[in-house]
Backbone as a chain_set.jsonl record, in Angstrom:
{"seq": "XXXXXXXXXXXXXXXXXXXXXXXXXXXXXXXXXXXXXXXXXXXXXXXXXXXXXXXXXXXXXXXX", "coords": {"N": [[91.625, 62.821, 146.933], [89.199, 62.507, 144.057], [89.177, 61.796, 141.283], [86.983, 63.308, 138.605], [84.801, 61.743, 136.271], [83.796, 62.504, 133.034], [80.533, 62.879, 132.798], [80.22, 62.885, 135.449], [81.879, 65.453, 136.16], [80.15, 67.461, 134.198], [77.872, 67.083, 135.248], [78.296, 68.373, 137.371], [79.366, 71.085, 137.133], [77.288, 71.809, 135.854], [75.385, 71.935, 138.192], [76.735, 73.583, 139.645], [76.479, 76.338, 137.773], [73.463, 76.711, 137.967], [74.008, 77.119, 140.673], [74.766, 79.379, 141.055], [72.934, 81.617, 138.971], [70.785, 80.307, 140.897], [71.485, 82.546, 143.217], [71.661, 84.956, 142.404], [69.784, 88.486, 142.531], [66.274, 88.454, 143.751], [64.575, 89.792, 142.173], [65.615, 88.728, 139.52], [64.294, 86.238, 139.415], [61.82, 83.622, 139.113], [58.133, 83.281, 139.294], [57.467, 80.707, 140.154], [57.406, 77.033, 141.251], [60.632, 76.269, 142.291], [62.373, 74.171, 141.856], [61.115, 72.616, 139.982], [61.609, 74.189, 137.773], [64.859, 74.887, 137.732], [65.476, 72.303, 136.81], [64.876, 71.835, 134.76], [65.708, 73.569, 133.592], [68.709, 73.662, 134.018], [69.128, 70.784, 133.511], [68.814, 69.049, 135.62], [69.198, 66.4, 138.165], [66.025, 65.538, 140.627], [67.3, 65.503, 143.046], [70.184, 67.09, 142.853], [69.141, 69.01, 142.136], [68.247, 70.047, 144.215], [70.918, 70.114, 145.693], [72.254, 72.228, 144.265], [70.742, 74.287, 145.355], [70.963, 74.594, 147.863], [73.346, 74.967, 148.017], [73.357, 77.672, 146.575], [72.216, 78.679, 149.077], [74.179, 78.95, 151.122], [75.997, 80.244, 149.581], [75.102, 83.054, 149.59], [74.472, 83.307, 152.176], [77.166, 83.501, 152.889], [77.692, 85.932, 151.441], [76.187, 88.145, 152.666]], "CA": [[90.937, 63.568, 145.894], [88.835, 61.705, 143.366], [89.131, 62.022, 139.787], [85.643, 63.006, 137.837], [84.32, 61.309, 135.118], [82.716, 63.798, 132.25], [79.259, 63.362, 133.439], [80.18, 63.709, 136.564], [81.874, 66.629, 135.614], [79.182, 68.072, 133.416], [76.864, 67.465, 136.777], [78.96, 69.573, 138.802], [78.935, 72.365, 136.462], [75.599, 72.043, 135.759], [74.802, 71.991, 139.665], [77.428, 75.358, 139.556], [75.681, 77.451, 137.237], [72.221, 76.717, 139.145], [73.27, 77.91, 142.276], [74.952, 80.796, 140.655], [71.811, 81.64, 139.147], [69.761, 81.157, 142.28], [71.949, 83.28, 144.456], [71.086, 86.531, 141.769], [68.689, 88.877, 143.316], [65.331, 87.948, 144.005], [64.081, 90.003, 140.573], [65.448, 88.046, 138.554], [64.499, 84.879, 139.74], [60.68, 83.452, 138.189], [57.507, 82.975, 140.206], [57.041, 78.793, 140.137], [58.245, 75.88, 141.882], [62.037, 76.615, 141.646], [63.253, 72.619, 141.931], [61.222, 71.682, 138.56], [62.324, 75.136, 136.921], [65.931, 74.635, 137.375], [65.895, 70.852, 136.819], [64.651, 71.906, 133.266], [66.721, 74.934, 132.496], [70.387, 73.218, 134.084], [69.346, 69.464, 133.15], [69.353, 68.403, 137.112], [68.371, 65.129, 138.777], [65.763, 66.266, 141.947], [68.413, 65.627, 144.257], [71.225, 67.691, 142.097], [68.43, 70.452, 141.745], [68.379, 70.589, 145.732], [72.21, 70.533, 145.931], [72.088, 73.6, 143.712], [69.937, 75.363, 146.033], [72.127, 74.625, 149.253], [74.7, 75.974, 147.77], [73.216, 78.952, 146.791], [71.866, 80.052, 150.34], [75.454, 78.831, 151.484], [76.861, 81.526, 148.659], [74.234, 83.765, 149.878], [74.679, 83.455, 153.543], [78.761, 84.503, 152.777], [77.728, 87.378, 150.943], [75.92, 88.729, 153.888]], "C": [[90.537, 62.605, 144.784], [88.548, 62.339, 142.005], [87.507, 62.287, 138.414], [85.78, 63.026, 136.395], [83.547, 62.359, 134.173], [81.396, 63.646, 132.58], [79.05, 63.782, 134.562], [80.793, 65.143, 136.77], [80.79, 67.918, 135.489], [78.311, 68.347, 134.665], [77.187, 68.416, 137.486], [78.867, 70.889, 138.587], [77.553, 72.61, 136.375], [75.214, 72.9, 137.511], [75.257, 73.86, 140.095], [76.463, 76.529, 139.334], [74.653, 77.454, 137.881], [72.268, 77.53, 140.182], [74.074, 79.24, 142.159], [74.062, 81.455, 140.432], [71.03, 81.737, 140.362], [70.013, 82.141, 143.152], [71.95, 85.195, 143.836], [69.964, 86.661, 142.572], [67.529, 88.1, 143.313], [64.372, 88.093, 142.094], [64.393, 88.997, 139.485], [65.306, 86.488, 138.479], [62.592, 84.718, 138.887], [59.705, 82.798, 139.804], [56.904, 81.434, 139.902], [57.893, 78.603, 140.684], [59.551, 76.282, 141.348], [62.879, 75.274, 141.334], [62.412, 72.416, 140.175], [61.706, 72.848, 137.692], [63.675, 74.976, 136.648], [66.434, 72.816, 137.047], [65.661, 70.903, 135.598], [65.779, 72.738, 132.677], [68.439, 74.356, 132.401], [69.9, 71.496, 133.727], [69.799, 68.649, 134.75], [68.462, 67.628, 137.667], [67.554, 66.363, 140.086], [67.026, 66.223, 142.571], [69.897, 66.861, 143.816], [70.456, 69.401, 142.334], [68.654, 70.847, 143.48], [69.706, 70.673, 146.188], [72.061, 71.854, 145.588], [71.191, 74.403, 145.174], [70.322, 75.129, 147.498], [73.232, 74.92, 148.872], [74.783, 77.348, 147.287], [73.121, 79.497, 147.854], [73.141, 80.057, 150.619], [76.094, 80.446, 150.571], [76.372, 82.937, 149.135], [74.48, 84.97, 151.329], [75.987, 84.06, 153.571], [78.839, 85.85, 152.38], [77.338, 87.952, 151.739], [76.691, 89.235, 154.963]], "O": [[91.422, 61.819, 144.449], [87.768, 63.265, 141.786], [87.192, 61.463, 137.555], [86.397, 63.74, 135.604], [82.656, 63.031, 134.694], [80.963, 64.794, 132.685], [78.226, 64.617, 134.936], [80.219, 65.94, 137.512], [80.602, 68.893, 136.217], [78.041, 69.473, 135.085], [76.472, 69.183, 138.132], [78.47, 71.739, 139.383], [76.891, 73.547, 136.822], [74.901, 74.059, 137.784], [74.629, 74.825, 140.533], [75.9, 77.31, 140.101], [74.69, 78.387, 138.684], [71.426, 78.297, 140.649], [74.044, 80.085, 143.054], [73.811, 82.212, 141.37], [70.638, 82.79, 140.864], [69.123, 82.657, 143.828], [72.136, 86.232, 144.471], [69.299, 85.793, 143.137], [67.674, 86.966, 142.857], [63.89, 87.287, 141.298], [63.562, 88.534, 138.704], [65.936, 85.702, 137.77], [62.189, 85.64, 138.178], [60.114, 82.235, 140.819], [55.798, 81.28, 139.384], [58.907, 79.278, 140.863], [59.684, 76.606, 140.168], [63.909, 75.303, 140.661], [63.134, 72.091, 139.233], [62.317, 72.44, 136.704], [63.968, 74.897, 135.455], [67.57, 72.344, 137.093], [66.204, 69.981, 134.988], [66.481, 72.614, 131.674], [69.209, 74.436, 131.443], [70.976, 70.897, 133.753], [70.768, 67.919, 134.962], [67.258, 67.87, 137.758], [68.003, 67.452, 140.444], [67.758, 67.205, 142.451], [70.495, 67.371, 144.764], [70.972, 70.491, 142.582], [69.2, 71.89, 143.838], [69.812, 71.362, 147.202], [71.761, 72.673, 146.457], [71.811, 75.315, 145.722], [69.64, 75.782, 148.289], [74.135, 75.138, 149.679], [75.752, 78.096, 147.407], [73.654, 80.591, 148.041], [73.628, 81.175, 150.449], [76.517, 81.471, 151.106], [77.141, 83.897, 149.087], [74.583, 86.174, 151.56], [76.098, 85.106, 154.21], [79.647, 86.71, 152.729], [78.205, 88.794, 151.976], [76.134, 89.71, 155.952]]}, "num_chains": 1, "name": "protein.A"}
C-alpha cells in the first residue's frame, strides 16, 4: 500500500467527485464534450478526466 502525497490526494478526490457526478442521471448531466467540462469544473488532467469517467460506468454498471 502506498502512501499519497496531498496532490496526489487532492487528485484522487478530485477524480472521486467527477465520477460521482457523472454516474447521476442523465438529466442532470450538460449537453457538451463531457472530458473538457469536467476537467474545468473538478480541475482534471485529460487523462484524470478519463479515469473519472471509467469509474463512473464501472459505478454505473454495479448499480444495474
Amino acid at each position: 500500500m502506498s502512501i499519497l502525497t496531498p496532490p496526489e490526494h487532492e487528485h484522487s478526490a478530485a477524480i472521486d467527485a467527477a465520477a460521482e457526478w457523472l454516474a447521476l442521471p442523465p438529466h442532470k448531466q450538460i449537453d457538451r464534450p463531457i472530458v473538457p467540462h469536467i476537467r474545468e469544473q473538478f480541475g482534471l488532467s485529460v487523462s484524470e478526466a478519463i479515469e473519472a469517467i471509467r469509474e463512473a460506468n464501472l459505478r454505473r454498471e454495479r448499480a444495474a
